[in-house]
C-alpha positions as CSV (number, residue, x, y, z in Angstrom):
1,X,172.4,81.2,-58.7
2,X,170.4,83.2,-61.3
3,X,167.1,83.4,-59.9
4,X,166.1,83.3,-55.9
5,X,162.5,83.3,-56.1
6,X,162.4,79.1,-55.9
7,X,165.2,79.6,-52.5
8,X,162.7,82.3,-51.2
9,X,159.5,79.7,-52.0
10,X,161.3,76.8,-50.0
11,X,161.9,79.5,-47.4
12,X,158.5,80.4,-47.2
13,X,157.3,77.1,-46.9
14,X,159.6,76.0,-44.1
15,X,158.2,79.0,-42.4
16,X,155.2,77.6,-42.7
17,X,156.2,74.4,-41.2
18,X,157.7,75.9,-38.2
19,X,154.4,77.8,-37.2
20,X,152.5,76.4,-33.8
21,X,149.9,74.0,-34.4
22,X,147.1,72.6,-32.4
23,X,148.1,69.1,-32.6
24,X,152.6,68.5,-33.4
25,X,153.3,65.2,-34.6
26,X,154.4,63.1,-31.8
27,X,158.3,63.2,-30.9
28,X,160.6,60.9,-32.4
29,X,164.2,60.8,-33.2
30,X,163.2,61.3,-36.9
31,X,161.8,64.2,-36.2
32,X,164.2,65.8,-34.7
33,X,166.8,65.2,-36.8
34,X,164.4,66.5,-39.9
35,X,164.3,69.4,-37.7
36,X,167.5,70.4,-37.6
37,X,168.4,69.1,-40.7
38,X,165.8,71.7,-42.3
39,X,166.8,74.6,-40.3
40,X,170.7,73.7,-41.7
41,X,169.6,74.0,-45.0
42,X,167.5,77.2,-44.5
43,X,169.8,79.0,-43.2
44,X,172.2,77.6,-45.6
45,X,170.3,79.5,-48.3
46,X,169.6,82.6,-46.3
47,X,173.6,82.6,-46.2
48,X,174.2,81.9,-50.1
49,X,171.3,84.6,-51.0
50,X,173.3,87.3,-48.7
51,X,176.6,86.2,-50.3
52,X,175.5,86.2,-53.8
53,X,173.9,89.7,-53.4
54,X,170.3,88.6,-53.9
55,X,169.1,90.5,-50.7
56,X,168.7,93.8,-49.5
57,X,171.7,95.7,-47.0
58,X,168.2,95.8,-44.6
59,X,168.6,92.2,-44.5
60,X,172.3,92.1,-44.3
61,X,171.6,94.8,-41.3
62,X,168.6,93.1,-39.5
63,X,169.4,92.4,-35.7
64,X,168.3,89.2,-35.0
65,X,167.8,88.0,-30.6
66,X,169.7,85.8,-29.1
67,X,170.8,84.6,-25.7
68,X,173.8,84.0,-25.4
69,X,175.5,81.4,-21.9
70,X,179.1,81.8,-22.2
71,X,181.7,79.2,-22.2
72,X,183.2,78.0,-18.7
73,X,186.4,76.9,-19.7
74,X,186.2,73.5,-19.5
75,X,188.6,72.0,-22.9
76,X,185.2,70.8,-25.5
77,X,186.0,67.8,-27.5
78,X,184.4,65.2,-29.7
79,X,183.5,63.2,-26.7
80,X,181.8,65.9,-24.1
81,X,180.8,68.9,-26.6
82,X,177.1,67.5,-26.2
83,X,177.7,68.0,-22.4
84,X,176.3,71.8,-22.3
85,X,175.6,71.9,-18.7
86,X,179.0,70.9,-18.1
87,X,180.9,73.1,-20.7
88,X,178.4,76.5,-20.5
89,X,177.0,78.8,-17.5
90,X,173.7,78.0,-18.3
91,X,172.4,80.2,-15.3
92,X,174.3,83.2,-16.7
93,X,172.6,84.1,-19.6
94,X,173.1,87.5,-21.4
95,X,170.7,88.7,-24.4
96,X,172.3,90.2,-27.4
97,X,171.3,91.0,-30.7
98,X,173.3,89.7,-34.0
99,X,173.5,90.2,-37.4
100,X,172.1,87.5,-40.2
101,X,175.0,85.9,-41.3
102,X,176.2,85.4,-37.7
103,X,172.9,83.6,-37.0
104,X,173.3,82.0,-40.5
105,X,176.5,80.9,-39.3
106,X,175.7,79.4,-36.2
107,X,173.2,76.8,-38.2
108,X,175.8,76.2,-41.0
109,X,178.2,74.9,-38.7
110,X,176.7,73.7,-35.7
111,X,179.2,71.6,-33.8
112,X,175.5,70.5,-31.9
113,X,172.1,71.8,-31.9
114,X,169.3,70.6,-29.7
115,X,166.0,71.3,-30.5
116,X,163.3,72.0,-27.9
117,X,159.7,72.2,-27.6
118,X,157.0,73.8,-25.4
119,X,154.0,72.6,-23.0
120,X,151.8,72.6,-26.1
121,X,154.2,70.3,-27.6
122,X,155.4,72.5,-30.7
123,X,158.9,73.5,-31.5
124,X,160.1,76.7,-29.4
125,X,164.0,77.3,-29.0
126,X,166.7,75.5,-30.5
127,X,170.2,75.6,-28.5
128,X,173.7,75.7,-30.6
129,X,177.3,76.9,-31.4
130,X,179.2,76.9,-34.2
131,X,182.6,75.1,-34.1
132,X,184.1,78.9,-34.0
133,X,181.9,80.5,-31.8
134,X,182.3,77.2,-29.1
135,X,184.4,78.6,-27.3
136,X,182.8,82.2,-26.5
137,X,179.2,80.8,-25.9
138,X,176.1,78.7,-27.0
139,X,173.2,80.6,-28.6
140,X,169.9,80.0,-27.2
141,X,167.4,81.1,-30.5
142,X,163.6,80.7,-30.7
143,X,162.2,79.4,-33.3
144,X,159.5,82.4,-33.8
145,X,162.2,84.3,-34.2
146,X,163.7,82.1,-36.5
147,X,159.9,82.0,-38.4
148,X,160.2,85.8,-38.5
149,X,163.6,86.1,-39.9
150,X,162.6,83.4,-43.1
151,X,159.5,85.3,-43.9
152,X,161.5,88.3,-43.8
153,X,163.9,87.2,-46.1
154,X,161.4,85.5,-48.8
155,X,159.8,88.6,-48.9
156,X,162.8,90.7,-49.7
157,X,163.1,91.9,-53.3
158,X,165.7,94.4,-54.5
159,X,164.6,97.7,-55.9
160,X,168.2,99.0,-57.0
161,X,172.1,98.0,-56.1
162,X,175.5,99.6,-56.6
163,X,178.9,98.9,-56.8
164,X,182.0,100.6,-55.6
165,X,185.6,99.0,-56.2
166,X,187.6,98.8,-52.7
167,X,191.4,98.7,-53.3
168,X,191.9,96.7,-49.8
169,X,189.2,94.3,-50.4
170,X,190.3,93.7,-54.2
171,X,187.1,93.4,-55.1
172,X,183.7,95.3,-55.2
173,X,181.7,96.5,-52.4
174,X,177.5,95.8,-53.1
175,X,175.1,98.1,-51.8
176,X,171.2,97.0,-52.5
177,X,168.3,98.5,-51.9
């Protein structure tokens, strides 16, 4: 990737597309799945911008909220993962706060994501796990938040980085500005 100005247009404008509006397109299936589908991609590229050191460390630091229902137990397969009610304390939420990539992550490899929307009909949280995190908790994100975190990282243009060898990690460690 030599320049991440076009990543951080698309970005920009899928920010754009997730704002509230007056009137949301009716629901259908399609638009679900082209929901979640562009959220995969976004933070697709939010997670090959971090790793390819074309964003600040205050992006690689940001906190991003979360709730977080933990796991009951219950073996998750193929055939029941979609089952969340059956597989997750959904009354026992706990709020945390989690770093980009972790959110990044979660999208990446979604083992499921369901997408919901609020009384005026727009897109408000989105509900998902990983295939490595299934088994700790499903991640309960909204999708302002989500708005926020793209904008954030369009916007973010590095002023100055350095580099420092590490002997353990065999490789160098990137500090931006």
């Amino acid at each position: 990737m030599i320049e991440s100005r076009y990543w951080k247009e698309d970005l920009l404008a899928h920010a754009k597309r997730l704002r509230p509006v007056r009137k949301p397109k009716r629901w259908s299936e399609r638009a679900v799945v082209n929901f979640e589908k562009e959220l995969m991609v976004s933070f697709f590229m939010v997670r090959a911008l971090l790793e390819r050191g074309k964003l600040s460390s205050k992006i690689r630091s940001h906190k991003f909220p979360v709730v977080r229902y933990p796991w009951n137990g219950k073996q998750i397969t193929r055939l029941n993962y979609h089952a969340l009610d059956d597989l997750y304390h959904l009354e026992e939420s706990v709020e945390i706060t989690v770093n980009v990539n972790f959110i990044s992550n979660q999208f990446v490899h979604a083992r499921a994501i369901y997408a919901s929307r609020d009384q005026a009909k727009n897109w408000s949280h989105v509900l998902l796990c990983s295939d490595l995190e299934q088994k700790k908790g499903v991640y309960l994100v909204a999708v302002s938040e989500i708005q926020s975190l793209f904008h954030l990282v369009a916007r973010d243009w590095i002023q100055w980085s350095s580099m420092v060898y590490d002997d353990v990690l065999g490789d160098y460690r990137v500090t931006t500005s």
